[in-house]
C-alpha positions in Angstrom: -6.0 28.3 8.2 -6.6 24.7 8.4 -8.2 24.0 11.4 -10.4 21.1 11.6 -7.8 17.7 10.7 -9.0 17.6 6.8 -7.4 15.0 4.4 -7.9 14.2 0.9 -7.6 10.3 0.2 -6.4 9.1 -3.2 -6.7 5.6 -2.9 -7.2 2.3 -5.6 -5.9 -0.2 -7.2 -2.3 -0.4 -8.5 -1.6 0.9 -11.9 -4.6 3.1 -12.3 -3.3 6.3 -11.9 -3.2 7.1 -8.5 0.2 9.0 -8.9 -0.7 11.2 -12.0 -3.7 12.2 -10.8 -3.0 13.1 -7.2 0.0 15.6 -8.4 -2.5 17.4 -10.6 -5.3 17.7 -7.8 -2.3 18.5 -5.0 -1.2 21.4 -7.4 -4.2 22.6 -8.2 -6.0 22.6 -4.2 -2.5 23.7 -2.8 -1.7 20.2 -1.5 1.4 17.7 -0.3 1.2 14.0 -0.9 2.0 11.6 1.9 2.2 8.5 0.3 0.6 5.5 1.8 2.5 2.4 -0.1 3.8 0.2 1.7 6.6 -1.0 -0.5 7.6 3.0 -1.6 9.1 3.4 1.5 12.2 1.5 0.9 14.9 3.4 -0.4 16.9 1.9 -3.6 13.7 -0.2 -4.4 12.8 2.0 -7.3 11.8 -0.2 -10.5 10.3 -2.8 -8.5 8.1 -0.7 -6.0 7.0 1.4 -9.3 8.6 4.2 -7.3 7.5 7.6 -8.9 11.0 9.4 -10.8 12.4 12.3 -9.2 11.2 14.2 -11.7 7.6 13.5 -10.9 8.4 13.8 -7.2 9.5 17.3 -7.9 6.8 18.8 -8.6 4.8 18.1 -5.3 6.5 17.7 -1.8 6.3 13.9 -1.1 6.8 12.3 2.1 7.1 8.8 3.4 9.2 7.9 0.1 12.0 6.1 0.5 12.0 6.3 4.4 13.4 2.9 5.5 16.2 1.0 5.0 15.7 -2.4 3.5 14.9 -4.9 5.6 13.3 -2.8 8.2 10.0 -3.5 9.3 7.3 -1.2 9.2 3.9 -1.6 10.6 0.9 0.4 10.1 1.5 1.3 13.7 5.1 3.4 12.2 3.0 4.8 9.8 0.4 6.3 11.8 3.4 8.1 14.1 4.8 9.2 10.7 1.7 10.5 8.5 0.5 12.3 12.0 3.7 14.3 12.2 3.9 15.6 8.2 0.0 16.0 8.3 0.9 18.8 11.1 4.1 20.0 9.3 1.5 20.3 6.5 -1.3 22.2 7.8 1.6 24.4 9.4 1.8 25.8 5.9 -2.2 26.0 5.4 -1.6 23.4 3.1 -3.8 20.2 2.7 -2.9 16.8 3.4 -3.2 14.4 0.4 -2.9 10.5 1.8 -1.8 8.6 -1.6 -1.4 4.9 -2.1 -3.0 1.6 -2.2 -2.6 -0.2 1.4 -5.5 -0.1 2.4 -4.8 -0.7 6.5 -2.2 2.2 6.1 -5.2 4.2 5.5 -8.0 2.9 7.5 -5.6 3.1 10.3 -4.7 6.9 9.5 -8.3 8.0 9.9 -9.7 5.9 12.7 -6.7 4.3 14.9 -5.7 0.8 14.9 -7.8 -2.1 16.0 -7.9 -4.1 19.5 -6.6 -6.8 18.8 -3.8 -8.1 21.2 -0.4 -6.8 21.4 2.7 -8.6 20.3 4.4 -11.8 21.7 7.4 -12.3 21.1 7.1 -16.4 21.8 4.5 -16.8 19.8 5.9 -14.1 16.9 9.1 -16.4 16.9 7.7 -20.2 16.9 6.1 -19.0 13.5 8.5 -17.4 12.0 10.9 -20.5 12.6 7.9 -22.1 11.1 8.4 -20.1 7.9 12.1 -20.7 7.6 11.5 -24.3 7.8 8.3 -25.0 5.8 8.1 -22.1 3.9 5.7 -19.1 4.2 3.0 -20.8 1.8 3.0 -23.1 4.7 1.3 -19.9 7.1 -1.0 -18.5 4.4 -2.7 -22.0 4.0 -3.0 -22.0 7.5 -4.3 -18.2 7.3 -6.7 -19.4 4.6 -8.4 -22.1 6.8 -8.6 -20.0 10.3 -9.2 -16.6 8.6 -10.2 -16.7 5.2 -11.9 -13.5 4.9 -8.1 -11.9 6.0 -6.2 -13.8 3.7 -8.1 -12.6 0.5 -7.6 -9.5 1.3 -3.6 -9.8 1.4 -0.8 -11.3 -0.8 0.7 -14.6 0.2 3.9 -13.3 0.0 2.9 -10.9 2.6 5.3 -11.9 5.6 4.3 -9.3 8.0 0.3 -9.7 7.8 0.6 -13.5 7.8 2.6 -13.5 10.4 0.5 -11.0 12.7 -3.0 -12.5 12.1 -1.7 -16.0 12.9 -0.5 -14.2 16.3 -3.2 -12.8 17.0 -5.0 -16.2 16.1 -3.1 -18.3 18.6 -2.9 -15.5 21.5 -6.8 -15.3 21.2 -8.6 -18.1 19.7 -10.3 -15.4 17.3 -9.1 -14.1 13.6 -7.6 -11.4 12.8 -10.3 -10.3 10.4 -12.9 -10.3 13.9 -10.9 -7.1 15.4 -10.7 -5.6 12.0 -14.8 -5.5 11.6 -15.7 -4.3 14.9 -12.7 -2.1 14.8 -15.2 0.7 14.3 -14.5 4.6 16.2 -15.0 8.0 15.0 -12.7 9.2 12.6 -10.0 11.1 13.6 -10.3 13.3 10.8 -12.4 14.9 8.2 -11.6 12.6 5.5 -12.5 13.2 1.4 -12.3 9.5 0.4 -11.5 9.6 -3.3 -11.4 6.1 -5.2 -9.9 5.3 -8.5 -11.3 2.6 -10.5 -11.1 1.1 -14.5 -13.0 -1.5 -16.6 -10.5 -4.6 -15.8 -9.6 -5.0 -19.3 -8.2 -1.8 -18.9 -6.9 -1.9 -16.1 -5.3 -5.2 -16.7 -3.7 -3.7 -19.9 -2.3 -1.1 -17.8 -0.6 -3.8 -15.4 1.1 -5.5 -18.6 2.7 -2.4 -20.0 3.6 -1.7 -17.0 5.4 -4.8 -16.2 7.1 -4.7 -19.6 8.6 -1.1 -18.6 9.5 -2.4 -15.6 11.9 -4.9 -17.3 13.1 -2.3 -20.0 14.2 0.5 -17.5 16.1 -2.2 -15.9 14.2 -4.4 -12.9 17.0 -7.4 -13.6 19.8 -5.4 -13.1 18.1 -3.4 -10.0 17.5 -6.7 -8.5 21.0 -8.3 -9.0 22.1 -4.3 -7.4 20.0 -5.0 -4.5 21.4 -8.4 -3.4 25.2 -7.2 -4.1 24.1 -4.8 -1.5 22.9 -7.5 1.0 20.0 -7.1 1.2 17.6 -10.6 1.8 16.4 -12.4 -1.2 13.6 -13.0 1.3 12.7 -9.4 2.4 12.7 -8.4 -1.3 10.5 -11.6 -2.1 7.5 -10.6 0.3 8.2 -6.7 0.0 7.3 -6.3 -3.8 6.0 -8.6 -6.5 8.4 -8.2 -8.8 11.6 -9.5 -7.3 10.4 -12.9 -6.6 10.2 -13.8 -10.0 13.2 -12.1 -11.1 15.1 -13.6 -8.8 14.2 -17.2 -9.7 15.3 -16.1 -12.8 18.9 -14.9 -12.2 19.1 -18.7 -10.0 18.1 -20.2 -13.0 15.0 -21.8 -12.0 12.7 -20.4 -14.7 13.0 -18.4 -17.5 12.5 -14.7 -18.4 9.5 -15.0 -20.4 7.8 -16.8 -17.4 9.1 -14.4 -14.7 7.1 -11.5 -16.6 4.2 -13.9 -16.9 4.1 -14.4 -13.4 4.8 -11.0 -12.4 1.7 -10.0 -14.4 -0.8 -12.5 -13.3 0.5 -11.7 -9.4 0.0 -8.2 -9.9 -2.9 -8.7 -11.3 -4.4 -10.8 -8.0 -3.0 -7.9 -5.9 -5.2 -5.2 -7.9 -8.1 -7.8 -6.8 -7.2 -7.9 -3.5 -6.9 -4.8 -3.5 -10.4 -3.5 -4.5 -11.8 -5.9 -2.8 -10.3 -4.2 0.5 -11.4 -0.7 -0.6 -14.8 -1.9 -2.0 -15.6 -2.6 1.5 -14.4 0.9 3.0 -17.1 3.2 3.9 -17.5 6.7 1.7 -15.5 6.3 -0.9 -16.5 8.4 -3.9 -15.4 6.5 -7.0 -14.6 8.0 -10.5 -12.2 6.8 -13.6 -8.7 8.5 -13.5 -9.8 10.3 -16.6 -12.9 11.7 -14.9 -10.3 14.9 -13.4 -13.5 17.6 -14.2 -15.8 16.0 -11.5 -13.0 15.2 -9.1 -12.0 18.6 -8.8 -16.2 19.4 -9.0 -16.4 17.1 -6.0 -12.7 18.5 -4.0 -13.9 22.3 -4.6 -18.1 21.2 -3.4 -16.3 19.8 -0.2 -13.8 22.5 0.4 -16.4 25.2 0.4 -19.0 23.2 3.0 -15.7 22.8 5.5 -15.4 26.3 5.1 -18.6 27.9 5.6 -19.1 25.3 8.8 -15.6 26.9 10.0 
């Protein structure tokens, strides 16, 4: 029986295999994925979010996949409530918990609680987002930039929520966001295997391309113009997924196809960055190429068999 709150992280940058990989290991270490990607939880954002098939989803229960509605928010505070109630439902069944997915905080937040920082407030919360109807939200992230720089790497500027939250906490304090985040330091709330997934960046850069290009053959455009004939914000799909943006300057005619997959590319490509540089700075992670399954499951099976003979 699982007793003592065990997870096995998949974590990385986008595109390197995180999906692939994790099915194998959940299969083989009798496993369930919880995913922790923020922009999978949407439901009819397939194409855009790089949403595993049903197919794949199949063959491992998945939760936290298409969970929301669009144009819900969800915080890493919904997530926590969430991922806590399938990890039980999961060790229920003597199964282990595998956390899957690329936002960092998601993750961080999982295994040791969110940060200090100051609640929400509402006055403040409002005045800037009025501030991002009216000037724009490249308006905040400059802002972000100058206050907090060491934040604002680490996230997309499209990234409504975060912008939005550390400017908050910003003006409700005097102190950045990225000053809770660093001293936000507690024991973990769980006996965490942190498993990292890393490529040479030509590689991995590759890997972004073709993937971009199969995002526009299976049918991204069309999925896009689906999503606003549903009514769902041009600006909620602009900050919740790279893609979409682009695409949907495209369909308004204000660039053209060719330089909507450029820029989808070279974004995704800063996101991977950001990315890494987030997890680069996480404490235990083992890292190994996507290819490298032998020692993966070497290292899984090593650190299966210490938690058992110390329970």
């Amino acid at each position: 029986m699982i007793r003592n709150k065990i997870l096995i992280i998949i974590c990385g940058p986008t595109a390197v295999g995180k999906t692939e990989l994790s099915i194998k290991l959940a299969l083989k270490f009798n496993g369930e994925i919880i995913s922790a990607d923020s922009m999978q939880f949407y439901k009819y954002m397939n194409i855009g979010t790089a949403k595993p098939d049903n197919y794949v989803l199949s063959k491992v229960k998945h939760y936290m996949i298409d969970i929301c509605e669009p144009g819900e928010d969800f915080s890493a505070y919904n997530f926590i409530n969430m991922a806590e109630k399938y990890i039980k439902e999961i060790y229920m069944k003597d199964k282990i918990p595998f956390i899957v997915g690329g936002t960092g905080l998601y993750i961080r937040s999982l295994i040791y609680g969110l940060s200090d920082a100051p609640g929400a407030d509402k006055s403040i919360r409002d005045k800037l987002k009025n501030i991002a109807l009216k000037e724009g939200l490249q308006f905040l992230y400059e802002k972000l930039k100058i206050i907090d720089p060491s934040y604002a790497e680490k996230i997309s500027p499209n990234d409504y929520i975060r912008i939005i939250r550390a400017l908050e906490v910003y003006e409700k304090r005097g102190l950045p966001f990225s000053y809770f985040c660093d001293k936000h330091i507690k024991n973990p709330k769980y006996n965490a295997l942190k498993i990292g997934l890393i490529l040479p960046r030509k590689i991995l850069y590759e890997k972004i391309n073709k993937r971009t290009d199969d995002m526009i053959k299976n049918g991204l455009i069309e999925e896009t113009k689906n999503l606003i004939q549903k009514g769902i914000s041009k600006e909620f799909l602009k900050r919740k997924a790279i893609g979409y943006a682009d695409i949907i300057d495209y369909l308004e005619g204000k660039i053209s196809i060719e330089k909507a997959i450029e820029n989808i590319k070279k974004k995704t490509r800063n996101y991977a960055k950001r990315q890494l540089t987030w997890f680069k700075k996480e404490k235990d992670i083992k890292w190994f190429s996507p290819d490298n399954i032998f020692e993966i499951e070497k290292l899984i099976e090593n650190w299966l068999k210490n938690y058992l003979m110390q329970n």
